[in-house]
Each structure stands twice: as C-alpha cells, then as structure tokens.
VOGU-3710 file (C-alpha; in Angstrom, 3 decimals, decimal comma):
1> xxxxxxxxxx> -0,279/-4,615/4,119  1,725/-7,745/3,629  3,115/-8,280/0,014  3,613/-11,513/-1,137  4,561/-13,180/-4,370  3,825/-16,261/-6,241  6,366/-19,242/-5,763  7,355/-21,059/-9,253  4,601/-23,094/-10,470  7,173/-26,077/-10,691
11> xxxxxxxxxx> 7,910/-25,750/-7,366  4,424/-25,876/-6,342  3,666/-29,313/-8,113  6,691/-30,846/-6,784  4,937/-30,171/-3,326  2,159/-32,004/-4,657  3,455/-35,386/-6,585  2,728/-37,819/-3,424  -1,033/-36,509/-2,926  -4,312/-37,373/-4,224
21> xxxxxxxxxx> -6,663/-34,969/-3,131  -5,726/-31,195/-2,596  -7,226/-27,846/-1,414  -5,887/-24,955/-3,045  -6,994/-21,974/-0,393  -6,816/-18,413/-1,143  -6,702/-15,229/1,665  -9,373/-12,192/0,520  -7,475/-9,726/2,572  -3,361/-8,790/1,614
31> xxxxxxxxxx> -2,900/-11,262/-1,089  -5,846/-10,688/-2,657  -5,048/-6,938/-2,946  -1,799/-7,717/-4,292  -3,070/-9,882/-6,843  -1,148/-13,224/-5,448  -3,681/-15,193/-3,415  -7,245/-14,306/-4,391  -9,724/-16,198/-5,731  -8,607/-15,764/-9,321
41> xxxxxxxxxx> -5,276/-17,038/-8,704  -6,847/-19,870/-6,415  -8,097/-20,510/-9,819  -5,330/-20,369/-12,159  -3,076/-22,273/-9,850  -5,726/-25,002/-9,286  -6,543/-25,307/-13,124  -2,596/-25,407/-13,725  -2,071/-28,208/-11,247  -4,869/-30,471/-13,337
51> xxxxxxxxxx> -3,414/-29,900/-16,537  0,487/-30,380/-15,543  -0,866/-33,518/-13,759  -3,262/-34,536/-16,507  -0,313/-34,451/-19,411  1,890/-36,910/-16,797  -0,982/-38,977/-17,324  -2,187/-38,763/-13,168  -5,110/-37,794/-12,606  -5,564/-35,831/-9,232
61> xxxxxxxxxx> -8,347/-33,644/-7,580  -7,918/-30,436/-7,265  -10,317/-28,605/-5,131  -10,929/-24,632/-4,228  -11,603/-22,310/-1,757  -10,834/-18,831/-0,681  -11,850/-17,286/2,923  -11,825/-13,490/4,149  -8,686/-14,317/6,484  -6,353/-17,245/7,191
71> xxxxxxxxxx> -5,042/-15,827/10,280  -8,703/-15,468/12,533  -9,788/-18,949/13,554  -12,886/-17,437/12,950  -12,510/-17,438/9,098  -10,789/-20,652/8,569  -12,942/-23,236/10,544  -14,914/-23,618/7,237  -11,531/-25,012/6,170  -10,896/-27,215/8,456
81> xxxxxxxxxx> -14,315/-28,449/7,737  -13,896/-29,140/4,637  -10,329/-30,728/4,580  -12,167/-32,989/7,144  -15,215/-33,742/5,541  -13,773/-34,426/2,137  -10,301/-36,219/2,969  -8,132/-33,986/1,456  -4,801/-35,089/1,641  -2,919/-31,881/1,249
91> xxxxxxxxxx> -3,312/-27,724/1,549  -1,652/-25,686/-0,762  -2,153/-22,411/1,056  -2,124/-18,771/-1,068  -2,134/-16,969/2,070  1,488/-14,871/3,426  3,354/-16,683/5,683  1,018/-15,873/8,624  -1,595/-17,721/7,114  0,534/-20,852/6,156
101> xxxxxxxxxx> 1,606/-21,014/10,029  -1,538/-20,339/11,384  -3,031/-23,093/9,579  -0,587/-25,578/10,074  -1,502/-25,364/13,718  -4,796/-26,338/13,456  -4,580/-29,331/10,650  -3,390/-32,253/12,078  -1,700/-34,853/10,700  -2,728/-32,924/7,232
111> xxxxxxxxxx> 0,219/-31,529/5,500  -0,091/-27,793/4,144  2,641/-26,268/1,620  2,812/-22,273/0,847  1,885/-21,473/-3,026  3,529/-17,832/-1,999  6,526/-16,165/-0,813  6,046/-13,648/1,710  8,472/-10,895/0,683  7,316/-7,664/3,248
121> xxxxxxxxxx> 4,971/-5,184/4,822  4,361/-2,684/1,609  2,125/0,275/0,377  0,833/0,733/-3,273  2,252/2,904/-5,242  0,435/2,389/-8,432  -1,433/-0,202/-10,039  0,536/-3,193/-9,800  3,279/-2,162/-7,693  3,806/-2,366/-4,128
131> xxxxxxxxxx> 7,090/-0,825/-2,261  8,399/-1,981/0,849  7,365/0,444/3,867  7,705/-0,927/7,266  10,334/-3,997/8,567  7,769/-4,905/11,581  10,751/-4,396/13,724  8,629/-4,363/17,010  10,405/-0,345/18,267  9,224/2,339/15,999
141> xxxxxxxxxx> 11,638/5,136/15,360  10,308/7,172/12,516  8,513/9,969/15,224  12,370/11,082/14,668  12,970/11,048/10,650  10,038/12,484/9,846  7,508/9,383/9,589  9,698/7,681/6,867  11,712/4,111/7,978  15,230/4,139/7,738
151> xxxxxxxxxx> 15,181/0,459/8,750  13,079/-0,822/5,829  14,077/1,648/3,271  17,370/2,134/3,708  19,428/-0,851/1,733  21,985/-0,490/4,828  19,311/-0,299/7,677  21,607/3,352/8,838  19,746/4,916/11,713  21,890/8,245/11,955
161> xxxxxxxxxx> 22,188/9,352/7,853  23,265/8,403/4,705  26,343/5,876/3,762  28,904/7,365/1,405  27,297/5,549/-1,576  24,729/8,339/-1,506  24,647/10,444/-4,521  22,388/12,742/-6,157  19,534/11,465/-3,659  20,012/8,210/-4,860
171> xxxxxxxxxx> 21,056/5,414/-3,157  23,964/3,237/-4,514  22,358/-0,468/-4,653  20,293/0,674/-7,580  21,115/4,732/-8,848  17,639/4,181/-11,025  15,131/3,315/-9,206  16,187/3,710/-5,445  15,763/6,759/-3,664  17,874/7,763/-0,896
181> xxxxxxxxxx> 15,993/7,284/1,943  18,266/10,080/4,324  17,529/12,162/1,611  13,529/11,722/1,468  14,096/12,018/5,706  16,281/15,328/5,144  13,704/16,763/2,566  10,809/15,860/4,970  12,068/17,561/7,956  12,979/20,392/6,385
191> xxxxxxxxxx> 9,829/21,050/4,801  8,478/20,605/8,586  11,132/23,062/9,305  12,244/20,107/11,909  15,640/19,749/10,546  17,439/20,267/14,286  15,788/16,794/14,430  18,451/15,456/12,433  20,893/16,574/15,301  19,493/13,687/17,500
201> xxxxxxxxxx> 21,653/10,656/17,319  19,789/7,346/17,417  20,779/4,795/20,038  21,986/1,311/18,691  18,970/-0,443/17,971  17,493/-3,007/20,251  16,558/-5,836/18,064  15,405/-8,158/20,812  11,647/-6,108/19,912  12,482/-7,517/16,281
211> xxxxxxxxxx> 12,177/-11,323/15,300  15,692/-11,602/16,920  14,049/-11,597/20,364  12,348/-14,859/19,483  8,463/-14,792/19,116  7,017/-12,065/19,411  3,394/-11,527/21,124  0,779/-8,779/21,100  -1,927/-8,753/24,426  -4,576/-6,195/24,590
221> xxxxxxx> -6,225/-7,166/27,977  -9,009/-4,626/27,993  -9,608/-2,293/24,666  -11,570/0,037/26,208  -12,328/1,344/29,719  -16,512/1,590/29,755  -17,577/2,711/33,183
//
C-alpha cells in the first residue's frame, strides 16, 4: 500500500492564511490504514486549523469530509459537489500524492494543498510501523532474488550483491535497524535451494519503465475473454 506521513501542522496553516472557507478531505483506503489520512485525522487536523486560527483572532470555516478513494472519479464526485455547492475556497487534501493530483484535475480554478507527504509503497510490519517494500519501478526483477527488491531495499539500489559496507547481515547506512537486503536475498534462495540463481548477473536497469521515462500509463483493453 502507499505510506504516507503527516506534513507539519505549521506548514499546513501557512497553506491556508489567504482562504476563508476550506475542505479538509480524508482517503479511507492507504492513508487511512496507516493512520495519516482517515477520518480521525480529517478531524484532528480540521479542529487544529480552528483553534490556531481562532487564537490569531480569524475566524475561518473549516469543513470535513472523507471518501473511500481519491483516485476513482467515482468516489470523489461527492467532492466536487460539495466544494461547488458550498464555495469552498480551498482543499486541503489527506490523500498520498495520487489523490492530491487526481483531484487537482478535476477542481477548477479551486486551489487544493496536500496535508501529507507521500513517502513509498510499504507493508506492515507491526502495529504502527510500515517498511518500505516495492519502488514502483515499472520492470520487476525480484522472480531472480528470491521475491525480495533489491531496488527498494537496498540503500544503494545494487542489482548484482552486496556493497562492501555489508557486515554481519547488516547494511552500513544504519548497522541497527537495517538489514542487508543481499543477505535476506542469499538466505532466501538458499533455503529454496536456488542459490545458482545468484550466478545470474542482472542487466543494467532500464529506468525509462520507472518515473524517468516520463508518465507512466497502465491500459487493460479487455480483462477477460468471455466467449
């Protein structure tokens, strides 16, 4: 899922001095499920925004809403309904970055700001904590290292084994808390007793399948055959 992570509440106001009437809007998919853009944190923000305003003695309305996706035009025209139908001025939008684009589109001459940073595409590990797991890079190679990324977990993005920071299975950027990812790829394939895998050097990578390419475009022009 995509992991994102609240921007500074500061920062968020600033956005915000030269409106009247706002919309904070929430996502009930990724950054609900890591607790950054639900509809308790549509809440807290909101509530925040009246009392910083309140104490600089400006009075502003702060309105609410949270919908199931910001990224389906599907799920956001009750949105654009409402920023239409009540004359809100601005959008502060707790969606990933997705969301904040996808929006924007689709608003007019309505300005919308991102309440979030959209840091990467993550797993949970326990409660509260998410770990990067994928880079989206558009050419999948981990059929080769065993189903684990090099590119996103490896601090040095190495495709053919470990740097010579490597030590003790842990990776040099952080000894604590960062496992060596050639090492979790080496212990994988050899409990699949696929370590001759290891033997099979990876190409340069293409990046042009990564945002380097420019943007990037999915089609599915029939699903399903049904004859």
């Amino acid at each position: 899922m995509i992991v994102a992570d609240p921007k500074p509440f500061l920062q968020v106001k600033g956005y915000l001095e030269d409106f009247q009437k706002v919309l904070v809007v929430g996502c009930g998919t990724c950054t609900t499920v890591c607790l950054s853009g639900g509809e308790a944190e549509v809440q807290i923000l909101a509530s925040g925004l009246r009392i910083a305003f309140g104490k600089d003695g400006r009075k502003k309305t702060i309105l609410e809403g949270c919908v199931q996706r910001q990224c389906d035009l599907e799920f956001i025209v009750p949105v654009l309904s409402q920023v239409e139908a009540e004359g809100i001025d601005a959008v502060v939008s707790l969606a990933c970055g997705v969301g904040v684009n996808f929006l924007a589109d689709r608003l007019g001459n309505i300005p919308i700001f991102p309440g979030l940073d959209t840091t990467f595409y993550g797993a949970n590990m326990q409660q509260g904590l998410w770990a990067e797991m994928c880079a989206g890079c558009g050419s999948c190679i981990v059929a080769y290292t065993g189903g684990i990324c090099p590119v996103a977990r490896c601090s040095k993005h190495l495709l053919n084994g470990p740097c010579g920071g490597s030590e003790k299975g842990k990776c040099e950027v952080d000894p604590k808390n960062i496992d060596c990812v050639w090492q979790l790829i080496y212990d994988r394939l050899k409990r699949l007793g696929r370590l001759e895998d290891l033997r099979n050097l990876l190409p340069a990578k293409d990046w042009s399948t990564a945002s380097d390419g420019g943007v990037r475009r999915s089609a599915r022009e029939q699903l399903y055959d049904v004859k």
